[in-house]
C-alpha positions, 0 to 999 in steps of 0.5 A: 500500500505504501508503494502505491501511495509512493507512486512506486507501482506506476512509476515501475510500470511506466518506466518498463512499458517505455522501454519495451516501446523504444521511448515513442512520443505518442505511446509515452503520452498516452502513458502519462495520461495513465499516470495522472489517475495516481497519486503522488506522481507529479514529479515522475510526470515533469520529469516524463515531460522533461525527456520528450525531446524535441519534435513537434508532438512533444512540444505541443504536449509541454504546452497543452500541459497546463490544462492537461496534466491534472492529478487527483490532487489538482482536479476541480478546478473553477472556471477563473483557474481554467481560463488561467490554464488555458492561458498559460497554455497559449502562452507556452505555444507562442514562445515556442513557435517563436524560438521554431515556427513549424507547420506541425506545430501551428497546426497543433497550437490550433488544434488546441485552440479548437477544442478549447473553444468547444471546451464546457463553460465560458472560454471566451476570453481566452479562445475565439474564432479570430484566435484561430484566423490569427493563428494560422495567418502568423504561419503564412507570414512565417512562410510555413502554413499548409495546406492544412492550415489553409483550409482551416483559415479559410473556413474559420474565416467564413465563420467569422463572416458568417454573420455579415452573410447578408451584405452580399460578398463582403461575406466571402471577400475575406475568404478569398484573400486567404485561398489567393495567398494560399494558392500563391505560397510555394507549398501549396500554389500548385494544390488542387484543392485549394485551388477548387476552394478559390475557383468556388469563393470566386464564383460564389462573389462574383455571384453576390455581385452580378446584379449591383450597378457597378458590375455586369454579368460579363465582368463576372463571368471574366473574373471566374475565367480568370482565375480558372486559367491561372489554376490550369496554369498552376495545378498538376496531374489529375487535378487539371482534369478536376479544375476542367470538370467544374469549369463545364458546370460553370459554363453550363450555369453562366455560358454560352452553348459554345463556352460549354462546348469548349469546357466539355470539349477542353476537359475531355482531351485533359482526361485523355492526357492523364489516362495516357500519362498514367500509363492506362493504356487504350483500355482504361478510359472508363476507369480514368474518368472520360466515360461520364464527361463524353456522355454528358457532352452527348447528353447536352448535346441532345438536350440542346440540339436534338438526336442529329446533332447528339448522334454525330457527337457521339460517333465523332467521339467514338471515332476520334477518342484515343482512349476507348469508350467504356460500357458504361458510356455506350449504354448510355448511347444505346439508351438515347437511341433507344428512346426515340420514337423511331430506332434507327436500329443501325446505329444500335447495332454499331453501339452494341457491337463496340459494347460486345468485346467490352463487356460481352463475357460478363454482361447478360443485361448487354444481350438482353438489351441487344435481343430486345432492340432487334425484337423491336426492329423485327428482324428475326434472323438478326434476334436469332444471331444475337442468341447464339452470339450471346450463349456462346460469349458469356462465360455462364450464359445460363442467366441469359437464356433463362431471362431470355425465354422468359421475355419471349414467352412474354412477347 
């Protein structure tokens, strides 16, 4: 009994459980966390803290120590003597971020700042949302912030306006000024997602703005142009291909039938680049994305300007498109073909035949659809080859051939 009270069974207990771990930060602090259950053990935990070394984790968790480490001896605290805690606290994170500013520690430090404002009771006088602003803007003008960072100034900035949201883009100007210095900082100018979130605050602006004196629709749709040409000119790799996907649903929203058709057009070569870069070879179209965007384009077209014009797109694409159109696209063609009133069953004929080699072994739905569109046509012959076509290509073709007679029986 006397051992417990010494604090001698924990201490033993700590020191053997650090040694079978090789002294990691992480583990040691959950073991701290465990110690401070016990008596007696504030000096054994000073000296824990004391070893922790130097990196960012071990920092961060010195600083926090002042609302953290509480023994049974220490707890109860009112909320004058938390607010105080929390105060030392901050103030342990700002001397160390001026002796080493790091992004894993200004990262930390808001971390903590955080969940104190979430924390029970009033602490406000310690820790509010500009906290936070101030925070992350201190690692931007130390030339450390991420792209963590970012993000989190960016919507706690948004939540600071929140309450002005009714003077129109004064609620997302400030936003913007953070995601431009974001997306113009050598870390993280050529990050996608940043870049997505200024394209959005831009469009979100310029749209509060569109119908005051002092600006047309035209400034508008430039001012969003503008900053969808400087990310083209910014971002890498698949993340072109994301800027370009929601360029098409801003022309669609503000542009004209050929901005679209530009931003559809200029989004599906960005996709075909990728999947070559990718190595994904002729194959793997529908796997690297352009499946849905052809087919939207299809989908516009017919939409816009009626079958003609959706039929001559679609072969257009067939025809030229390095990277083949999956199944999944042709189904969609086949769809649309099928939907009119009258089937020119010879452009269904061409899909289901680009459909076969795709997806002919493992799809009975191919060949059901493709037995129903020869019923349809009424070409017996052409029904009777698409039968035997299908029960010799499935790998089990047993499903087929009974949803098969079914549906003749049915017919």
């Amino acid at each position: 009994m006397d051992a417990l009270l010494r604090g001698d069974i924990p201490r033993a207990v700590y020191s053997t459980a650090l040694e079978k771990t090789g002294n990691e930060t992480a583990y040691a602090l959950e073991l701290m966390a465990v110690l401070r259950d016990f008596p007696r053990t504030a000096a054994m935990r000073d000296a824990a803290y004391a070893d922790l070394g130097d990196c960012p984790e071990s920092t961060a968790a010195r600083c926090r120590r002042p609302t953290e480490d509480k023994g049974p001896e220490d707890r109860g605290m009112n909320q004058a003597e938390i607010n105080a805690a929390i105060g030392k606290s901050r103030a342990l994170f700002d001397d160390a971020l001026a002796q080493t500013p790091t992004a894993e520690l200004y990262e930390q430090y808001v971390e903590f700042v955080q969940g104190m404002m979430h924390t029970e009771g009033d602490t406000s006088t310690v820790c509010a949302v500009q906290d936070v602003v101030d925070i992350c803007a201190a690692a931007h003008e130390a030339g450390v912030a991420s792209k963590a960072l970012y993000e989190i100034w960016i919507e706690e900035t948004l939540r600071r306006c929140a309450g002005a949201a009714s003077a129109g883009k004064g609620h997302y100007t400030e936003a913007l000024s953070v995601a431009e210095k974001a997306t113009t900082a050598r870390a993280t100018v050529s990050d996608g997602d940043l870049w997505l979130r200024r394209i959005a605050l831009t469009t979100a602006m310029v749209s509060c703005r569109g119908g005051s004196a002092d600006s047309s629709e035209d400034d508008a749709a430039d001012t969003v142009n503008k900053t969808y040409d400087a990310a083209l000119a910014a971002v890498q790799g698949h993340d072109i291909v994301r800027v370009l996907s929601t360029r098409i649903n801003f022309c669609l929203a503000h542009g004209s039938n050929e901005d679209v058709q530009q931003a559809f057009a200029a989004c599906i070569q960005g996709e075909h680049e990728q999947a070559f870069r990718a190595n994904a070879g002729a194959d793997a179209g529908e796997k690297h994305g352009p499946a849905d965007t052809r087919a939207g384009f299809v989908d516009w077209t017919y939409l816009q300007f009626g079958i003609g014009a959706a039929r001559s797109l679609y072969a257009r694409l067939l025809r030229d498109s390095p990277v083949q159109v999956g199944y999944e696209s042709l189904q969609r063609f086949i769809d649309l073909e099928m939907a009119q009133d009258t089937v020119n069953i010879a452009c269904v004929r061409e899909l289901f035949e680009r459909a076969v080699p795709i997806a002919g072994h493992d799809t009975p739905g191919l060949w059901l659809e493709y037995a129903r569109a020869e019923r349809v046509a009424g070409d017996v012959t052409k029904l009777g080859d698409v039968y035997w076509m299908a029960v010799k290509t499935l790998r089990d073709p047993e499903p087929f051939v009974s949803q098969y007679r079914l549906g003749q029986i049915a017919a």
